[in-house]
Every structure is written in C-alpha cells, then in structure tokens.
C-alpha positions as CSV (number, residue, x, y, z in Angstrom):
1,X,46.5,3.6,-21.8
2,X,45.2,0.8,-19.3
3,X,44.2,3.1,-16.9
4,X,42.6,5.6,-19.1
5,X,40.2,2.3,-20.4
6,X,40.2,1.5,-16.9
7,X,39.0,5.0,-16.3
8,X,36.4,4.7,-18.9
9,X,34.9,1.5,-18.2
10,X,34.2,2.5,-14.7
11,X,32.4,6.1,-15.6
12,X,30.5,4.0,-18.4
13,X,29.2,1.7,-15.7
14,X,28.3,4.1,-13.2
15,X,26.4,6.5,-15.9
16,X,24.5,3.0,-16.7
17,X,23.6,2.3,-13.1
18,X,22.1,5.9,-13.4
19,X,20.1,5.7,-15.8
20,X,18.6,2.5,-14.7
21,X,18.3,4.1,-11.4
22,X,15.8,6.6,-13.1
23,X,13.8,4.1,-14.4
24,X,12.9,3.0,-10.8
25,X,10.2,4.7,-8.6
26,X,11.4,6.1,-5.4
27,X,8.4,6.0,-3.8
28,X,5.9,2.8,-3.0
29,X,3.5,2.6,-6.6
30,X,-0.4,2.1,-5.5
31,X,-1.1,-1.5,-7.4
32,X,-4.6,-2.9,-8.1
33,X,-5.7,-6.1,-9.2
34,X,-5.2,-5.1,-12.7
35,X,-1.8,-3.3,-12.6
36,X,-0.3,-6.1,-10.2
37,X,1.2,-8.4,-12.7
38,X,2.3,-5.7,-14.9
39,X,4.3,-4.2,-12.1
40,X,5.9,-7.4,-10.9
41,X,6.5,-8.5,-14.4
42,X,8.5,-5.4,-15.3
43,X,11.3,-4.6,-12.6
44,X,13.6,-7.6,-11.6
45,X,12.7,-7.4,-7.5
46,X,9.1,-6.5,-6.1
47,X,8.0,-5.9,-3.0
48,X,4.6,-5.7,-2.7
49,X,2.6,-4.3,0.9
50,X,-0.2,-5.7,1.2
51,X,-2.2,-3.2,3.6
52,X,-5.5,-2.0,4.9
53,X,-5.8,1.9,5.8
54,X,-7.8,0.5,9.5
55,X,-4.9,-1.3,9.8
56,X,-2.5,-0.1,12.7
57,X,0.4,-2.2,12.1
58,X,-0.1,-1.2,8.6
59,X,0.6,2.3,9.1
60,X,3.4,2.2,11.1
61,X,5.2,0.2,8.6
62,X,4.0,2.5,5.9
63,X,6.8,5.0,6.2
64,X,9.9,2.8,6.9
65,X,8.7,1.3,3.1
66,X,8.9,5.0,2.2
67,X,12.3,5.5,3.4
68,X,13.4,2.1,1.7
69,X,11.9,2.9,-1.4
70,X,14.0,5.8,-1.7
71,X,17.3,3.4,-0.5
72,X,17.2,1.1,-2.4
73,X,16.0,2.6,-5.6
74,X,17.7,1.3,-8.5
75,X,17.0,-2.3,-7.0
76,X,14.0,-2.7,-5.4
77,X,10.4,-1.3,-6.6
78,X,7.6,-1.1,-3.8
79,X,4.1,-1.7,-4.3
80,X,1.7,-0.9,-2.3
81,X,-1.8,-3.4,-2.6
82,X,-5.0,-1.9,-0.4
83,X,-6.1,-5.4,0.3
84,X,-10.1,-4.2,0.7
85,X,-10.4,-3.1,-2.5
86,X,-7.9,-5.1,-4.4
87,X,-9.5,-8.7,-2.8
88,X,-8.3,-10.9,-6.1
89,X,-4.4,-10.5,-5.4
90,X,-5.2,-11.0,-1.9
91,X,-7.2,-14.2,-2.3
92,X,-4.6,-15.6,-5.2
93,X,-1.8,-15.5,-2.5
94,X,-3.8,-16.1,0.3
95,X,-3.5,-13.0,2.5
96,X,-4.9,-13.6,5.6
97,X,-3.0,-11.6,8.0
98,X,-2.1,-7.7,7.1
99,X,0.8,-6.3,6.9
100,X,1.7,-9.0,4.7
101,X,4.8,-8.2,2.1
102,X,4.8,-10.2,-1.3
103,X,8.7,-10.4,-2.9
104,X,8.6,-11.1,-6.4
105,X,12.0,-11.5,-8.7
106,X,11.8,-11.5,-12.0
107,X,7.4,-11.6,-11.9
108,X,8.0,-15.0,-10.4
109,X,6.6,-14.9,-6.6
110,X,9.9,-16.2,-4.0
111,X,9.0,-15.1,-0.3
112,X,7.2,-13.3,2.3
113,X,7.2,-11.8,5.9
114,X,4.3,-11.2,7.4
115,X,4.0,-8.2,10.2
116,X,5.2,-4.6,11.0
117,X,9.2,-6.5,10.8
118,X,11.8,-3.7,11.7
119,X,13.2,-2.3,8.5
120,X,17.0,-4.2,8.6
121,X,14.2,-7.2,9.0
122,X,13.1,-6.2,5.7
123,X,16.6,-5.6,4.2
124,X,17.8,-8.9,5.1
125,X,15.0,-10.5,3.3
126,X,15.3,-8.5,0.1
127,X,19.8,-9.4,0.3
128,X,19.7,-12.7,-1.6
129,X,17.3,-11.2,-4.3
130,X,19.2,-8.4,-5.3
C-alpha cells in the first residue's frame, strides 16, 4: 500500500505543477505603467525588460527572453516594459542604461543586470529566486 500512496502523491504533485504551469505565460507580457504592478504583484518571480525598439542591444536580447520564457515557464513570468512610452516605471527605478532587466519576487523589487548578459548570465541571476 506504501507504494501505491507513494505512487499517488507523486502524480498528484506533478498534475499540480501543471496546472500552475498553465497559469504562466510562455511568452514575454508587453507591461505599461499601469499594468506593471499588477503583473509583478501576481506571479511569485518577475522579470521585467526594460527595452527601447532603436535599441540594438535590446533586440538581440529580445529573443533569448523568448526562448527563456518558454523554459522556464511555470517559474518565471517575463515582462516586457518599452521604456519610451512607459517613462514612470523607468524613472521610479531609475533606468538609465537600456537593456536593463528588473527581477521582482513576490511584487517586492530584489536585483538587476543591466546589458545584452548571455542567457546562462540571466539563469544564474533568476537561481536563488526560484
């Protein structure tokens, strides 16, 4: 019988992390001023891009967020804040150098990284969050 409940517990848990996984975007969500703290507020680890579409470095980081958006869904949202229209976020958190990424856990703001950073760069800062 152990291993029957063992059995159980373990599909139980996996159709759980399923359904939570559903929940979560696989693609980066387009944020504005007024949608930002909603979004950061709502899933337990945001990253938020803070881009500019002139912005060259900003573009070539703009599909390895893609990819990791699609990774690490079920853990990790990705936002996606067009700093020239959306200046209030930017000016709150002082961007002032683009790409800048904004982590958020649990709607409380924790770290940064500033640049086009390699993707594992990126991982490695999101680890201790998730």
């Amino acid at each position: 019988m152990d291993d029957i409940e063992s059995i159980r517990q373990k599909r139980m848990q996996q159709l759980q992390e399923s359904l939570e996984k559903k929940d979560y975007p696989s693609n980066p969500v387009t944020i504005n001023d007024a949608s930002f703290n909603e979004l950061v507020s709502k899933y337990p680890l945001v990253l938020v891009d803070c881009w500019a579409p002139w912005c060259g470095p900003c573009r070539m980081l703009s599909p390895v967020l893609d990819e990791l958006a699609v990774e690490m869904q079920g853990k990790v949202v990705f936002g996606k804040l067009n700093v020239d229209e959306e200046k209030m976020t930017a000016i709150k958190f002082g961007i002032t150098s683009i790409p800048a990424m904004l982590i958020f856990k649990n709607g409380e703001f924790v770290d940064k990284l500033i640049g086009a950073v390699p993707k594992q760069t990126i991982i490695q800062k999101l680890q201790p969050y998730i």
